[in-house]
C-alpha positions in Angstrom: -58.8 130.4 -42.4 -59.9 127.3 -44.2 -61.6 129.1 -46.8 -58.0 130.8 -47.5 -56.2 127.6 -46.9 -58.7 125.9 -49.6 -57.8 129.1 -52.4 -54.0 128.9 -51.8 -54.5 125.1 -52.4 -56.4 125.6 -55.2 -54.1 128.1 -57.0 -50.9 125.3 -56.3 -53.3 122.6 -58.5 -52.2 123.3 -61.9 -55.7 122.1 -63.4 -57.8 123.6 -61.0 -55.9 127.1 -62.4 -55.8 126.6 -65.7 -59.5 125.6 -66.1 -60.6 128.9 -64.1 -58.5 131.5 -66.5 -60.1 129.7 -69.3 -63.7 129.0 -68.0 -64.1 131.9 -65.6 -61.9 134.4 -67.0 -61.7 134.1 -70.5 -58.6 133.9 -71.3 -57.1 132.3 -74.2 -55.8 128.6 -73.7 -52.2 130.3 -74.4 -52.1 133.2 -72.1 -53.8 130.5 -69.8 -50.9 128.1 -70.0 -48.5 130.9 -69.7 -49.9 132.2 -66.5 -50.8 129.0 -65.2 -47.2 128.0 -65.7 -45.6 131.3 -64.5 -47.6 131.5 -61.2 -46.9 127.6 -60.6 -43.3 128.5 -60.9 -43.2 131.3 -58.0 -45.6 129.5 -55.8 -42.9 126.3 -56.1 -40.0 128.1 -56.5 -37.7 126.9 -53.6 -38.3 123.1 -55.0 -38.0 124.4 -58.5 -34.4 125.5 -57.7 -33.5 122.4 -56.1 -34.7 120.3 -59.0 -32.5 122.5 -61.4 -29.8 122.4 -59.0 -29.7 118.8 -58.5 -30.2 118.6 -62.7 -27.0 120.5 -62.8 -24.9 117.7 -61.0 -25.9 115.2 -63.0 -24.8 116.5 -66.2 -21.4 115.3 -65.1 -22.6 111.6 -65.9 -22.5 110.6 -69.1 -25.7 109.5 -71.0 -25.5 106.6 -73.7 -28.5 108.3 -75.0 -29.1 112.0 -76.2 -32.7 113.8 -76.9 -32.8 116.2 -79.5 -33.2 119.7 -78.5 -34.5 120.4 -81.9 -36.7 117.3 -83.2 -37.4 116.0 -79.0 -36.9 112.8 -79.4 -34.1 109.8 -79.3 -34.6 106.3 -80.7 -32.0 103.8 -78.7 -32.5 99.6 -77.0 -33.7 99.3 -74.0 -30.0 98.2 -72.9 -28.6 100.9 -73.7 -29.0 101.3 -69.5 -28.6 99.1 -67.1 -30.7 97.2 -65.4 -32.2 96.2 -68.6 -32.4 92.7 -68.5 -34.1 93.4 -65.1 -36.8 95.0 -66.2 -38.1 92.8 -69.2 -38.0 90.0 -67.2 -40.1 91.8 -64.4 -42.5 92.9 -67.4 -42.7 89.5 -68.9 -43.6 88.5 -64.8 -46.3 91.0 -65.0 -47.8 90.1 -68.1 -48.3 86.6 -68.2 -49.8 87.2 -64.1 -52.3 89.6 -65.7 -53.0 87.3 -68.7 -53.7 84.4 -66.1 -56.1 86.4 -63.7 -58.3 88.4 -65.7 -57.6 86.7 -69.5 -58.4 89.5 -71.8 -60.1 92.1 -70.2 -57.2 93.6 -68.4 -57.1 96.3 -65.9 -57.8 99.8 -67.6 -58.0 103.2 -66.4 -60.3 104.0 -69.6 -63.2 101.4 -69.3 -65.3 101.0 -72.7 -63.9 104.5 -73.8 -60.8 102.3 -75.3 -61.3 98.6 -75.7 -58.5 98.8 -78.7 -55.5 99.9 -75.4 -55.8 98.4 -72.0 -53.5 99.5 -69.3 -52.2 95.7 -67.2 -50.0 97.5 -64.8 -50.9 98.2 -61.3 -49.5 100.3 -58.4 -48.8 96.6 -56.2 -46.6 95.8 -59.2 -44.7 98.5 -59.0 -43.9 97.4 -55.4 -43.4 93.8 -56.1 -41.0 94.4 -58.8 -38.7 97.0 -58.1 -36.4 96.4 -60.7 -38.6 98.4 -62.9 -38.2 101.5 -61.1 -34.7 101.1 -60.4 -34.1 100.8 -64.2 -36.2 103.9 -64.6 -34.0 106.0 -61.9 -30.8 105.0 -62.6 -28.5 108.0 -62.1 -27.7 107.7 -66.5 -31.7 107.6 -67.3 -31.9 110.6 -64.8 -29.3 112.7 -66.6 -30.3 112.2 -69.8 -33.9 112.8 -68.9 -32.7 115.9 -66.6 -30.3 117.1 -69.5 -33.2 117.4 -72.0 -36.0 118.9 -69.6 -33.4 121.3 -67.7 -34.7 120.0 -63.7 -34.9 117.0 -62.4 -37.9 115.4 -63.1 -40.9 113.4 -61.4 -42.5 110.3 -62.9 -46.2 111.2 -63.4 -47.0 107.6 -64.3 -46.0 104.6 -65.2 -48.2 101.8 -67.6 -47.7 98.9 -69.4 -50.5 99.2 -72.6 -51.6 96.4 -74.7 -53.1 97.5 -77.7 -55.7 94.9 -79.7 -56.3 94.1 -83.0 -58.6 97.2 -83.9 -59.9 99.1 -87.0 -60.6 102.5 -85.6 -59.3 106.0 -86.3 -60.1 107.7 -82.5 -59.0 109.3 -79.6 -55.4 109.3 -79.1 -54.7 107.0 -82.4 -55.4 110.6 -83.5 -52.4 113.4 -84.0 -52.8 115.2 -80.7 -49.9 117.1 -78.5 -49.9 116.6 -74.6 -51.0 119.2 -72.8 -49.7 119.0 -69.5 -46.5 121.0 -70.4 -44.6 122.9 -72.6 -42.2 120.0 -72.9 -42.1 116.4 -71.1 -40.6 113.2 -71.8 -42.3 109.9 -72.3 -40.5 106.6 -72.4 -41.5 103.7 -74.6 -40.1 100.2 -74.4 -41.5 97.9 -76.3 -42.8 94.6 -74.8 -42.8 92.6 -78.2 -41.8 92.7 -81.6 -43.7 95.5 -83.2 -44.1 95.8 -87.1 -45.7 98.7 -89.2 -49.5 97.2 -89.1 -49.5 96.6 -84.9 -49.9 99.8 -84.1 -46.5 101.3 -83.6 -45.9 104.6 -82.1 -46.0 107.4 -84.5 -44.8 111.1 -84.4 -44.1 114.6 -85.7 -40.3 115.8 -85.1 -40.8 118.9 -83.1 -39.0 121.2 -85.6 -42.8 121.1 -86.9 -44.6 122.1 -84.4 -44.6 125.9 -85.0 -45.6 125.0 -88.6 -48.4 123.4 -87.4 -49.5 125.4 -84.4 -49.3 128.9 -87.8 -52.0 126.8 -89.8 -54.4 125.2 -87.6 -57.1 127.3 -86.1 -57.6 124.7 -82.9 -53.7 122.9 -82.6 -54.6 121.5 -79.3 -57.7 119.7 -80.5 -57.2 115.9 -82.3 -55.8 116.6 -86.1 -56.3 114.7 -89.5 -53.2 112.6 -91.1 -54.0 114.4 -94.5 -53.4 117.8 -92.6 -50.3 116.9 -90.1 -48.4 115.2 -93.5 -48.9 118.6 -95.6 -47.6 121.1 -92.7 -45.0 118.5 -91.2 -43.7 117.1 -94.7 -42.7 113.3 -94.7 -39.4 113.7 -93.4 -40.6 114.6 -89.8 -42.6 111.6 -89.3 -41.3 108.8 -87.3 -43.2 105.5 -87.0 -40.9 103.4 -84.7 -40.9 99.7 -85.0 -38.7 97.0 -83.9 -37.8 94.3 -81.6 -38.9 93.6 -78.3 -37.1 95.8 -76.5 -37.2 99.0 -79.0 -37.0 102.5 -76.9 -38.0 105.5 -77.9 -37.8 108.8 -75.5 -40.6 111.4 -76.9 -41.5 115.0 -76.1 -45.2 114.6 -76.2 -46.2 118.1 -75.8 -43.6 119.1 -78.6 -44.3 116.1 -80.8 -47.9 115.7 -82.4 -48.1 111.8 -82.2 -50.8 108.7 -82.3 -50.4 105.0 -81.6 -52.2 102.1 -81.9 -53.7 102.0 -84.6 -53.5 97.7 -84.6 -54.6 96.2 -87.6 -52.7 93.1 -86.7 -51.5 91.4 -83.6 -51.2 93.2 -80.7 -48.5 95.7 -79.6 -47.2 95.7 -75.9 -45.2 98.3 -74.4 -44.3 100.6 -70.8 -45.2 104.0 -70.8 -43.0 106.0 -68.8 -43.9 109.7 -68.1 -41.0 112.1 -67.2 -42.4 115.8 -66.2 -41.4 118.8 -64.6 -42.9 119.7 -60.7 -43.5 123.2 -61.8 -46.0 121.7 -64.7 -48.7 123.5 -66.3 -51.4 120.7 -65.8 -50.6 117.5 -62.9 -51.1 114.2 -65.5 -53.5 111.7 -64.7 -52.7 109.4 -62.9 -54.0 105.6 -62.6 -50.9 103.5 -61.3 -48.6 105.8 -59.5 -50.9 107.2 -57.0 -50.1 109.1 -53.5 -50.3 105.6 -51.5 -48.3 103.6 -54.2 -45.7 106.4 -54.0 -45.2 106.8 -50.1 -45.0 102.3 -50.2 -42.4 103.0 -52.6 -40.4 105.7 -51.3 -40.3 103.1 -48.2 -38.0 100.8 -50.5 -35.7 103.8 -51.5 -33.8 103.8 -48.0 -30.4 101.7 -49.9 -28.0 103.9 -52.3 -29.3 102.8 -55.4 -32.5 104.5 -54.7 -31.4 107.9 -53.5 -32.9 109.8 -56.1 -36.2 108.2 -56.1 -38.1 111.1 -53.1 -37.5 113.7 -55.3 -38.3 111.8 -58.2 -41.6 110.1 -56.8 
């Protein structure tokens, strides 16, 4: 019975299934997504329909802010929602506390593998300052979040980067897609000003994507700028820059997309990552973790957090 118990499990854990029809049985990384996505849907199903049925009520709430179906983004200020102030005054709390305890080595999920991008946010922030994830589930961010993905979502994570002065090409300040999904939305605020040389977030429109997935032989691999430009054309890319307090909602598994490549300064910004429950792949996760998220559903008893159990 535990033997059974332990296969079921397995088959619910999106990575665990996806890894075996590719390793094990061979099957192409597509028809492996496919599946693994197909059989996650009917093993979650009765959540999966309450997700799209609470999705459904709150497209009666209008959204200051709407993603594009066709390019999946939307470029907005952070107050455009509210609770805005809120927040950047909780993140400017967090950064300076991380700056005074641990000076410039930071708390980072990657170790040595990316000394240019250090993660500063932990999950006791998260509980001390709960204005940032009351900003992140107001009922407007929710709908236009929901709108775009078609369910309700769950946050997979939530980090606050700091990228360094750096001169290297690697990694994630390569074109790559995101892989846990078909489609997912990340939120980026940024922290501080950010110019064109600090490393600011850059991306493909998604009208490219098919373009580029017909004329590469390996589109989920890491993919040269000289490449991306000539499929994508000019006109798709989007390097976003601005003031402290610049937004940017992203479909990262529909847009190919780098960041910090800082050749000066540093750039700051929160990562917000908005998925479906029904996902091909869980994320990783290095700040919202199953004890951070039961502490925090522990807040959510008032009104303004009545979302937050399904979204946690």
């Amino acid at each position: 019975m535990n033997r059974l118990l332990s296969k079921i499990g397995n088959i619910k854990n999106g990575r665990i299934l996806y890894s075996f029809l590719v390793n094990r049985i061979k099957f192409s990384p597509p028809v492996s997504r496919f599946l693994t996505k197909s059989i996650r849907t009917v093993l979650l199903l009765p959540q999966v329909s309450r997700r799209k049925i609470k999705a459904l009520f709150l497209l009666r709430i209008d959204s200051p802010v709407s993603i594009s179906s066709q390019d999946g983004f939307a470029l907005f200020s952070c107050e455009d929602f509210p609770g805005a102030k809120e927040l950047m005054r909780s993140a400017e709390q967090i950064l300076n506390k991380s700056e005074l305890e641990s000076g410039s080595s930071g708390h980072s999920k990657f170790g040595k593998g990316k000394k240019w991008r250090r993660n500063i946010l932990t999950g006791e922030d998260l509980v001390r300052h709960p204005e940032l994830l009351r900003y992140l589930s107001s009922k407007k961010m929710l709908a236009t979040v929901s709108r775009y993905l078609g369910t309700f979502p769950q946050i997979g994570d939530v980090q606050m980067w700091i990228s360094e002065k750096n001169d290297q090409n690697e990694s994630s300040q390569l074109f790559h897609i995101d892989q846990e999904d078909y489609s997912q939305i990340k939120l980026f605020i940024y922290l501080n000003d950010v110019g064109p040389d600090m490393g600011p977030f850059t991306f493909i429109k998604a009208r490219a994507l098919k373009s580029i997935f017909k004329s590469s032989p390996l589109p989920f691999s890491r993919q040269q700028d000289d490449f991306i430009k000539k499929e994508a054309g000019g006109s798709n890319l989007v390097e976003v820059c601005g003031k402290k307090g610049t937004a940017a909602f992203v479909d990262t598994s529909r847009c190919y997309h780098f960041g910090s490549r800082t050749r000066c300064g540093r750039r700051i910004a929160l990562m917000v990552q908005y998925i479906s429950l029904n996902c091909i792949r869980e994320p990783n996760v290095s700040v919202m973790t199953p004890s951070i998220r039961d502490r925090i559903r522990k807040q959510g008893d008032s009104s303004e957090f009545s979302d937050l159990n399904v979204l946690l």
